[in-house]
Each structure stands twice: as C-alpha cells, then as structure tokens.
C-alpha positions as a Markdown table, in Angstrom:
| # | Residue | x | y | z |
|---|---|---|---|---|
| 1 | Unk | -138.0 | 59.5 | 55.0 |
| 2 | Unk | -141.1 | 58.3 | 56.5 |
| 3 | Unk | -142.4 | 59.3 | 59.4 |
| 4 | Unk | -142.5 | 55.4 | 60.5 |
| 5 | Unk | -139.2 | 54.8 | 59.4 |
| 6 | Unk | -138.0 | 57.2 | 61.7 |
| 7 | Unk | -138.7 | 55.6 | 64.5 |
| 8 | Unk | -135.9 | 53.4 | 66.8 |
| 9 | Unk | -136.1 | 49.8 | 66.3 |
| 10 | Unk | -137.2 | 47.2 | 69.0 |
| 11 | Unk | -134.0 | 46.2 | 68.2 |
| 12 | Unk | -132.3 | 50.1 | 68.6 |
| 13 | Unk | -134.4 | 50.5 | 72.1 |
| 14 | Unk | -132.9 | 47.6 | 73.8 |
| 15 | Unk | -129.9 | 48.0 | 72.3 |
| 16 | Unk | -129.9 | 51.8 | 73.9 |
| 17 | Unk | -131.7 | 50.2 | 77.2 |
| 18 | Unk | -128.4 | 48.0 | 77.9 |
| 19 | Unk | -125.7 | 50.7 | 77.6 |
| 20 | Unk | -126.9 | 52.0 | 80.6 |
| 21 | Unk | -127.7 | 48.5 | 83.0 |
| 22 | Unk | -124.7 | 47.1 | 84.6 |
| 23 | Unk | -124.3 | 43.1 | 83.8 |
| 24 | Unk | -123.2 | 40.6 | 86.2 |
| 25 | Unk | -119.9 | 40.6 | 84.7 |
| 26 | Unk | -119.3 | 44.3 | 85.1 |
| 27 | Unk | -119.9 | 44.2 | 88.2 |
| 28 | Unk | -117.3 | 41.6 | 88.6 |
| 29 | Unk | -114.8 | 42.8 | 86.8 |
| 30 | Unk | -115.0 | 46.6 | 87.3 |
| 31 | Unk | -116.1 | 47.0 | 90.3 |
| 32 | Unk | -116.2 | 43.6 | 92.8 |
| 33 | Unk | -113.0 | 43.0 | 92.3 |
| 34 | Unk | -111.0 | 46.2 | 91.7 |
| 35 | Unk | -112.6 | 47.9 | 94.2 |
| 36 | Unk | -112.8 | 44.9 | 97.0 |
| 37 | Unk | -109.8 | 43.3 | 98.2 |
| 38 | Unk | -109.8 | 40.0 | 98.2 |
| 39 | Unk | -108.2 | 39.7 | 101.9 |
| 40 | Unk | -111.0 | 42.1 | 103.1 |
| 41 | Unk | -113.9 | 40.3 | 101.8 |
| 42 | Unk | -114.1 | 38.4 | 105.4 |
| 43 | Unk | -115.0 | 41.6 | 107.1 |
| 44 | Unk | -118.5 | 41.4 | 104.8 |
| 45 | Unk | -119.0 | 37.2 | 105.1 |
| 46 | Unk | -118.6 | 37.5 | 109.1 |
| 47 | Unk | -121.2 | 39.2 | 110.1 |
| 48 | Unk | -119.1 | 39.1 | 113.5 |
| 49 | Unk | -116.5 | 40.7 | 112.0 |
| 50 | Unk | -118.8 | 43.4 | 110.1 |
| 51 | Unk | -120.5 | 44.0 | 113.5 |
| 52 | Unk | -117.1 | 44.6 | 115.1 |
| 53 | Unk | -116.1 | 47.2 | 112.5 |
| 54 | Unk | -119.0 | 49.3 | 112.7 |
| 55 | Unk | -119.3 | 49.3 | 116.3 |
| 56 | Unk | -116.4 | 51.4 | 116.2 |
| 57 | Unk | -118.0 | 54.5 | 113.9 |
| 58 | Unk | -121.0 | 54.3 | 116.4 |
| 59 | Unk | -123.4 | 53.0 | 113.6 |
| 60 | Unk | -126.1 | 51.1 | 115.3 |
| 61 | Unk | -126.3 | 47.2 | 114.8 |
| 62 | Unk | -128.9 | 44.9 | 116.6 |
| 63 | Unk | -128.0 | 43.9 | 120.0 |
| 64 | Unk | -125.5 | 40.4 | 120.1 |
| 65 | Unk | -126.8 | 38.6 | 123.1 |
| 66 | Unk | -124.8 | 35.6 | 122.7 |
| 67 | Unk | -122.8 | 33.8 | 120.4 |
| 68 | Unk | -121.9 | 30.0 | 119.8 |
| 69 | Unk | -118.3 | 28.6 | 118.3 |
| 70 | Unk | -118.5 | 24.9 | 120.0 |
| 71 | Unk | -121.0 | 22.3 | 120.8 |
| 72 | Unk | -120.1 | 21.9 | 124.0 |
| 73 | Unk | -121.2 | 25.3 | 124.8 |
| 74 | Unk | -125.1 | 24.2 | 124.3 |
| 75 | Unk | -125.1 | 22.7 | 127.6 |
| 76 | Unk | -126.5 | 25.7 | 128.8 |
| 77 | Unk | -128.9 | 27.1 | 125.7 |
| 78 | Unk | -132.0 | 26.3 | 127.2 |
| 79 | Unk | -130.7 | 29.0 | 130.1 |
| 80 | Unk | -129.5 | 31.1 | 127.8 |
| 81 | Unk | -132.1 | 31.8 | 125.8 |
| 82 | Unk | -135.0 | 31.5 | 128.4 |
| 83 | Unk | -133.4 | 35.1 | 129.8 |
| 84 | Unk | -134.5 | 36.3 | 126.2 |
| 85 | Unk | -138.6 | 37.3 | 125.6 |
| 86 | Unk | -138.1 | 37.2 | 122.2 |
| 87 | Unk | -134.7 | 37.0 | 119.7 |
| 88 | Unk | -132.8 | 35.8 | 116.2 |
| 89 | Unk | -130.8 | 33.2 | 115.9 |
| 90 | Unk | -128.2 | 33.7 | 112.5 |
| 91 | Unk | -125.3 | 31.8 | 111.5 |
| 92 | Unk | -122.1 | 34.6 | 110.8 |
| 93 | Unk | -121.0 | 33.3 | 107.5 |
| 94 | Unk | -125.1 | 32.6 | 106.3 |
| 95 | Unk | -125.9 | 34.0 | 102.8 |
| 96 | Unk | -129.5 | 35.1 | 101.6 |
| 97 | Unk | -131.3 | 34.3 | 105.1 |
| 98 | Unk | -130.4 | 30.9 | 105.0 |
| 99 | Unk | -130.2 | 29.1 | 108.4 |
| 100 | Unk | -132.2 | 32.6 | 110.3 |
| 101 | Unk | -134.4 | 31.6 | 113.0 |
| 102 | Unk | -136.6 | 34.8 | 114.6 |
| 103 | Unk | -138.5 | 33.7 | 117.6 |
| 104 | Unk | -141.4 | 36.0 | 118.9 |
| 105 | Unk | -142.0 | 34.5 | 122.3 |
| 106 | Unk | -142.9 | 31.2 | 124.4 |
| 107 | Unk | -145.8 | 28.7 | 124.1 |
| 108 | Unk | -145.2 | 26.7 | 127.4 |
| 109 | Unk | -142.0 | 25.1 | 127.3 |
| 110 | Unk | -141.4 | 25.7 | 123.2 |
| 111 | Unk | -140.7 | 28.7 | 121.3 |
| 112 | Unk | -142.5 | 30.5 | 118.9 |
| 113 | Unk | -140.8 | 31.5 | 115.8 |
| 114 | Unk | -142.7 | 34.8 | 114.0 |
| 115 | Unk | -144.8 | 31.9 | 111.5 |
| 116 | Unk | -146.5 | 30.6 | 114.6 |
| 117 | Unk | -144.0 | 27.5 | 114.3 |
| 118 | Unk | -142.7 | 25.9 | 117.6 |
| 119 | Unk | -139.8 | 24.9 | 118.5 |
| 120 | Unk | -138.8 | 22.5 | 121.2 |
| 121 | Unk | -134.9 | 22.8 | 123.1 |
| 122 | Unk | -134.3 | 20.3 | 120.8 |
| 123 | Unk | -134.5 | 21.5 | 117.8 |
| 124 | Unk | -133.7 | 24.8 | 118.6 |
| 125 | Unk | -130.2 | 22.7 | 120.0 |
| 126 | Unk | -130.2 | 20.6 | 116.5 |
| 127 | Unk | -130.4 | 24.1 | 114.3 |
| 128 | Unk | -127.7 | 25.5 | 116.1 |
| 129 | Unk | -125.5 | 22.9 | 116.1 |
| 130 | Unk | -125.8 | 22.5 | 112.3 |
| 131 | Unk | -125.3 | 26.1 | 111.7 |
| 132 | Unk | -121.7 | 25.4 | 113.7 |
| 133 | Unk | -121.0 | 22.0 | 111.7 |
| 134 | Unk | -121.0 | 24.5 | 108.6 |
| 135 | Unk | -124.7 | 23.5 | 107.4 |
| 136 | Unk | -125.4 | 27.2 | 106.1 |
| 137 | Unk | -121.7 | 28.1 | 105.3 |
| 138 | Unk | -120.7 | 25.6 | 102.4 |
| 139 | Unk | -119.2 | 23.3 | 104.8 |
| 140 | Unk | -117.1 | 25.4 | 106.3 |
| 141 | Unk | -117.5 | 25.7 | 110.9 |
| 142 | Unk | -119.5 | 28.3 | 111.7 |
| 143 | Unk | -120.5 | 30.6 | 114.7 |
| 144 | Unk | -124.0 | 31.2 | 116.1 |
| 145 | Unk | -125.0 | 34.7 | 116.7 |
| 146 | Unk | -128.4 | 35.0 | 119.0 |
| 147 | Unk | -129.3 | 38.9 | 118.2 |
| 148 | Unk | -131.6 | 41.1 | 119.7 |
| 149 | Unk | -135.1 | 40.7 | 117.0 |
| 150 | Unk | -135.3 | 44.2 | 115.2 |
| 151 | Unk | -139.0 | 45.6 | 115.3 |
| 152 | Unk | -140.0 | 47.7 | 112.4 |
| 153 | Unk | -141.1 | 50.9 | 112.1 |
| 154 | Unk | -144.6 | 51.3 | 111.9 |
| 155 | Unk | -144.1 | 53.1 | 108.8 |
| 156 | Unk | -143.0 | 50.2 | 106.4 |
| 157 | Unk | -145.8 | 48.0 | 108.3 |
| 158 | Unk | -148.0 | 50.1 | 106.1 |
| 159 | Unk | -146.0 | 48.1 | 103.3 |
| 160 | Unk | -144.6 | 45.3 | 104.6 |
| 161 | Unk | -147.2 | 43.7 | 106.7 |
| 162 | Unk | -145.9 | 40.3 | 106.3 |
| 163 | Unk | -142.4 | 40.3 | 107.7 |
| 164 | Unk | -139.6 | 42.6 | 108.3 |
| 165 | Unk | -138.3 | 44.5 | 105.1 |
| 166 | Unk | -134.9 | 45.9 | 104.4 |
| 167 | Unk | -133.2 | 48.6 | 102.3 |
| 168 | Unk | -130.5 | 48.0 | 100.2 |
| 169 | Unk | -128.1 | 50.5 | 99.1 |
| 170 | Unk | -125.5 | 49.9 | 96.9 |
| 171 | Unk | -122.3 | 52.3 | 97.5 |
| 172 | Unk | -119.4 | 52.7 | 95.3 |
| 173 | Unk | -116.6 | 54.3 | 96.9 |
| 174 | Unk | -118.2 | 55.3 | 100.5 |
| 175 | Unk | -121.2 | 57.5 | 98.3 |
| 176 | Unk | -124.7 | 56.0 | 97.9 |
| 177 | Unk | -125.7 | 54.9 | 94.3 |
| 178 | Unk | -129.0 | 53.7 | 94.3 |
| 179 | Unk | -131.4 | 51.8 | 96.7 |
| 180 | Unk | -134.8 | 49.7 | 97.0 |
| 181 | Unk | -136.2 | 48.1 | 99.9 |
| 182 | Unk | -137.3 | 44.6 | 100.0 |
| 183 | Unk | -140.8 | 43.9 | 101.3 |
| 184 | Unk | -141.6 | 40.2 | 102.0 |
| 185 | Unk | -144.6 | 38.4 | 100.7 |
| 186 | Unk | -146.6 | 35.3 | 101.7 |
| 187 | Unk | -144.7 | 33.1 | 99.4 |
| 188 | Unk | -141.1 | 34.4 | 100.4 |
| 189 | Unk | -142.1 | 33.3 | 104.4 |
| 190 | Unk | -141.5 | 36.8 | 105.7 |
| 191 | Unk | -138.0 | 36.5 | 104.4 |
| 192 | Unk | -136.8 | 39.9 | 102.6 |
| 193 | Unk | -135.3 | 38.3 | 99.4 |
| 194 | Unk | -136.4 | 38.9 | 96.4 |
| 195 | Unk | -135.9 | 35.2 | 95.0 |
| 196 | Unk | -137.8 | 33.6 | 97.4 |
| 197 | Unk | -140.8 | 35.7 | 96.2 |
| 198 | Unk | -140.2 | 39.0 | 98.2 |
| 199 | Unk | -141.3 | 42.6 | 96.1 |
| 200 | Unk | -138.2 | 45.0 | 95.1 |
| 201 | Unk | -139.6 | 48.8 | 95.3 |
| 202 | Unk | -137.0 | 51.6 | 94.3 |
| 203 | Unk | -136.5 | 54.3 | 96.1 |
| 204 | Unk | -135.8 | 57.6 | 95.1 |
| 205 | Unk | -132.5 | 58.6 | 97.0 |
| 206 | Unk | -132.0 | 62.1 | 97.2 |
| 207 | Unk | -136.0 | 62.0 | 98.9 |
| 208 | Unk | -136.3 | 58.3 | 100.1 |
| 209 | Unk | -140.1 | 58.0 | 98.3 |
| 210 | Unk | -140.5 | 54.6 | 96.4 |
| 211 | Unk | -141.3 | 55.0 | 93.0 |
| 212 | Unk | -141.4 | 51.7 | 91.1 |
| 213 | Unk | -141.5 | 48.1 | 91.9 |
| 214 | Unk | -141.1 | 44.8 | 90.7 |
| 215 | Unk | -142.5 | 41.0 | 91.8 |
| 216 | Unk | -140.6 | 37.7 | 90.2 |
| 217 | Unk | -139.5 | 40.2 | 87.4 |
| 218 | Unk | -142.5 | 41.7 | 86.4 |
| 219 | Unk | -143.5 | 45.1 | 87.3 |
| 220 | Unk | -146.2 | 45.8 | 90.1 |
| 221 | Unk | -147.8 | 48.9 | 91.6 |
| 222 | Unk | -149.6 | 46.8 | 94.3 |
| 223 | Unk | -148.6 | 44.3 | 97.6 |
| 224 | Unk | -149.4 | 40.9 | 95.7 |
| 225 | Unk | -150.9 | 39.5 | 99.1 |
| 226 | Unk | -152.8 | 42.3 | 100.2 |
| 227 | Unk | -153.2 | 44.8 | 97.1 |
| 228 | Unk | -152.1 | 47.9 | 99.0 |
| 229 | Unk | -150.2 | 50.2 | 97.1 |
| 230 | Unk | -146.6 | 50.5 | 97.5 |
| 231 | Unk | -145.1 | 53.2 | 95.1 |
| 232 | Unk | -145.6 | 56.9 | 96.6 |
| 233 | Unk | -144.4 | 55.9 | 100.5 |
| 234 | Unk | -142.1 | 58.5 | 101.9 |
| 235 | Unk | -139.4 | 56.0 | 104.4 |
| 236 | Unk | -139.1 | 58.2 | 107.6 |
| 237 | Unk | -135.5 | 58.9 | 108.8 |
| 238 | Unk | -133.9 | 59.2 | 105.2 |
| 239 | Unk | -131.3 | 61.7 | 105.8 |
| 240 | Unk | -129.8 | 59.6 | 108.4 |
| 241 | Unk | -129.9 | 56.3 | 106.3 |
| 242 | Unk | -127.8 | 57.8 | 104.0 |
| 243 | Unk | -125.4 | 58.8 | 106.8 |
| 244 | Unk | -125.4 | 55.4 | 108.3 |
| 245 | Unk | -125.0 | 54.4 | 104.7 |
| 246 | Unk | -122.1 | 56.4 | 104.0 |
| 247 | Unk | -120.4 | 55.5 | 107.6 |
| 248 | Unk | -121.3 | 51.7 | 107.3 |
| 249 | Unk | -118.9 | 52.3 | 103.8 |
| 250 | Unk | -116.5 | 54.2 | 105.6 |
| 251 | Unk | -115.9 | 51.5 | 108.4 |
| 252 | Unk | -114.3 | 48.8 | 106.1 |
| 253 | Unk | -111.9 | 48.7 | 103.3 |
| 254 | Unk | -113.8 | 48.2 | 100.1 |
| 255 | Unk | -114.8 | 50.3 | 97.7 |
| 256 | Unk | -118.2 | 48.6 | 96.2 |
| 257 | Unk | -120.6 | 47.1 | 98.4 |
| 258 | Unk | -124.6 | 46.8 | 98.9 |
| 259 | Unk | -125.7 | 47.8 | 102.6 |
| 260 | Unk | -129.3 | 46.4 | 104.1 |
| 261 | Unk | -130.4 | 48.3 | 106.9 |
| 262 | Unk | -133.8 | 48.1 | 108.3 |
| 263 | Unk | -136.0 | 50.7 | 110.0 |
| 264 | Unk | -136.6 | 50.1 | 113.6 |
| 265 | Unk | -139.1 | 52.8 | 116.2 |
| 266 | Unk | -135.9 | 54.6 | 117.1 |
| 267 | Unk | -133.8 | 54.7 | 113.7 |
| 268 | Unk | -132.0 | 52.6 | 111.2 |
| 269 | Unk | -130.1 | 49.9 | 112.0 |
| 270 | Unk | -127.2 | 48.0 | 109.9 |
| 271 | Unk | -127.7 | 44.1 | 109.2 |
| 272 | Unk | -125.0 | 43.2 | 107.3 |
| 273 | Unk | -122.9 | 44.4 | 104.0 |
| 274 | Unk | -122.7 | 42.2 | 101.0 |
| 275 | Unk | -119.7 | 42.6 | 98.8 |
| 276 | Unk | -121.4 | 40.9 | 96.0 |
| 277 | Unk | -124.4 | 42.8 | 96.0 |
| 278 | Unk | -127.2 | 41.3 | 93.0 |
| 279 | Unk | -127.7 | 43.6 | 89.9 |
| 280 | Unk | -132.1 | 43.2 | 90.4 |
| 281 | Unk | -131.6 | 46.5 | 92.7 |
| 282 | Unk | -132.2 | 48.3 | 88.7 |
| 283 | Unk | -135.5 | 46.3 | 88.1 |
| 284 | Unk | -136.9 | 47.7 | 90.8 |
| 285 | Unk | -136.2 | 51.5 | 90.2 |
| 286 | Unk | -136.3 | 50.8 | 86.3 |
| 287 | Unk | -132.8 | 52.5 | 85.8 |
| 288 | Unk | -129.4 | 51.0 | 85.2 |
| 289 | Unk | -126.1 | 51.9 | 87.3 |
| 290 | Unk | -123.8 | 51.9 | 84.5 |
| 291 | Unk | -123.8 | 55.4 | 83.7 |
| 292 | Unk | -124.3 | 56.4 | 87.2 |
| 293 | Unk | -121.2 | 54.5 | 88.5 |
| 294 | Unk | -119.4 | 55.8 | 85.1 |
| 295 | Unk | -119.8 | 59.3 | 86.2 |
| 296 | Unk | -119.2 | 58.6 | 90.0 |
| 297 | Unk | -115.9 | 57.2 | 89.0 |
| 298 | Unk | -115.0 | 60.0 | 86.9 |
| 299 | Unk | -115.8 | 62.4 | 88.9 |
| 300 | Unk | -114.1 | 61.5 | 91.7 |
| 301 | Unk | -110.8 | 61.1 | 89.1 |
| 302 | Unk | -111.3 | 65.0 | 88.2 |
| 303 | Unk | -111.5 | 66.0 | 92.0 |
C-alpha cells in the first residue's frame, strides 16, 4: 500500500471529528431532557427564582435592589432609582440579553446607559413597562429586576475592554465539563453573546488559562476590535469558580445545565443558569463533549 493511500480521508477525518462533538439533538434528547425535569425548568427561566435558590448555598449573586410585577408600581421609579449611582435593569424570564438595560450614572436629569445613550424617566418607565407586558418573554407578564451593575475584574479588562464578559460552564450532574468565556466586541454592543458578534475563548478547566478562540465561527487568536491577544490569560480566582460552579449545580434539581458567572474585584458572581445551554461552547475550545459527558456518565454508574 502506498504511503498516500494510507492516509485518512477528508471524508474519514470528519467523520472521526463528529463522534466526539455533541449535536443539538443529543443534547436534547440525552441530556436536556433526561436529566432536567420539565417542572423544574422555571427555577432556570426566573432568574427570581434562580436567585432565590442560590441565596440559600451562600453563592453570591448581584445585589436585587428592586423589583417590578405591576404598572402601577412605577409611580414611584423616578424615586426609586434616583437612590441608585449606577444599576441593571433585566426582565426575569429575558433570554440572550434581550430587554437588559445597564446604566452607568446621571447626565442632569437622564441616565446614562454604559454606550453613552440617555435615557429620560420616560423611557426608562416605557422599557419597563414593556418588559412587564411580556415584550422580552414571548408574551407572557413579566417581572422587572433593577440589580446592582457587576464591575469586572481588572483582569478580563485586559480582554474584554468593550463590555462586561462572562464564563460559561457547562455541568452535567453537579461536576464541571467544559467552559469558555464570552468577551464582547464592538459589533455585539458590549453584550456577551456570541451571536450578536461577541468572541468565544475556551478555557482550560483544571487551570482556568484560555487556550483557543473563535469569532462568527471562525477561529481567532486576536480581540477583532483592538488586536490584543486573547489565548494564554490565566482568569484569577479559578479554584473558587469551580466551587461556585459546582454549588450553583447543587442548588437546583437538574442534572445538565450551563452556568455564566462573571468576575467582579472581590470574586465571582452567578448571573443566571440556562437549562438549554448552546453546543458553540466546543468551537471555542476546539474539543467536543460527547466523549467527555460519555465517560462522566459512566463513571458515575460504576461508582
């Protein structure tokens, strides 16, 4: 035999190359929904609710200032929120950062959301009350939560100069499986989500250094706005991300889910968990989860 015709096919390589990345309906089917009851999944879409259930295991969650169910209750917003120097405004049932207003201070009488965008009472009463008539929710009534606004550490602004990134971990049965942060771009608005043009870097997890990254599916080395590097950052307090990880897993009854916490001065902080966390989190470390969660699973069989 040739020394040519020894070698694997394109088609043989990404034959090989799928057997180990987990599809959409994998997920779904072996892990989404054995793993996450449906009557639980409201403890995940409330970020109320998700707040609630890890207050109790002590893992730290930005501050809740105030929270809105009914219009009536506006009467007093521009009180309210004059109290605050600076805060988030989030609907409870939002998905992908939809509907999130951050406000960095006060130009006169308006506000000034982190863009340099003001906002008047009014609107900021108008965006509120459409996050209650369901706006951000498919439809359905909604509650406003007006958090505390999460500085970052000064470490990711080294990477993420543009807005405030997260880290999602994905865990399968309380254990961390693998894990990228989410840096925002010029294009995404300072939003960390990778479909509105944010970057996906892995990170390695047993030492919390990045190591790959991707941009709109292609692989990048480099911050596309600024050009500074992004693989080879160590993220400071590792060891207890994992922990909060592993806790934030513990705290609620389902077995699959994908944790974003961000990395304040004083320590990680939970957002929110997603029981339907995306699949990209293997672009960005350039490794599927199939054979990872495979062996999880057994393992924990045997044990």
């Amino acid at each position: 035999m040739s020394k040519s015709s020894s070698r694997p096919s394109l088609w043989e390589t990404i034959h090989e190359s799928a057997k180990h990345v987990l599809a959409i309906n994998q997920r779904n089917l072996l892990y989404v929904y054995p793993h996450n009851p449906r009557r639980h999944f409201p403890l995940a879409d409330n970020k109320l609710l998700t707040k609630e259930a890890l207050i109790q295991l002590s893992v730290p969650v930005p501050v809740t200032h105030k929270v809105y169910r009914h219009f009536y209750e506006l009467r007093k917003l521009e009180e309210d929120l004059s109290r605050l120097p600076e805060f988030v405004i989030k609907p409870a049932r939002g998905k992908g950062g939809s509907g999130i207003i951050v406000i960095s201070g006060r130009k006169g009488a308006d506000w000034v959301g982190i863009s340099g965008k003001l906002y008047t009472l009014h609107d900021l009463k108008k965006h509120i009350s459409d996050i209650i008539f369901g706006v951000y929710s498919f439809g359905l009534n909604d509650e406003v939560m007006v958090e505390s606004r999460v500085m970052q550490h000064e470490a990711m602004n080294a990477i993420s100069p543009y807005g405030l990134a997260d880290i999602r971990i994905i865990t399968f049965r309380q254990q961390p499986i693998m894990a990228m942060t989410r840096i925002p771009t010029l294009a995404s608005e300072g939003k960390a989500n990778l479909h509105q043009g944010a970057v996906g870097v892995g990170i390695n997890l047993k030492s919390g250094c990045t190591h790959h990254a991707i941009h709109q599916g292609d692989p990048v080395s480099k911050h596309p706005d600024n050009g500074k590097t992004l693989i080879g950052h160590s993220l400071p307090f590792w060891k207890r991300v994992l922990e909060i990880t592993h806790l934030t897993a513990k705290s609620v009854p389902l077995g699959y889910l994908g944790v974003d916490i961000v990395l304040a001065p004083d320590g990680p902080k939970v957002l929110e968990i997603n029981v339907r966390p995306g699949i990209e989190i293997q672009n960005a470390n350039m490794e599927g989860m199939r054979e990872i969660l495979e062996s999880h699973d057994t393992f924990l069989r045997r044990s």
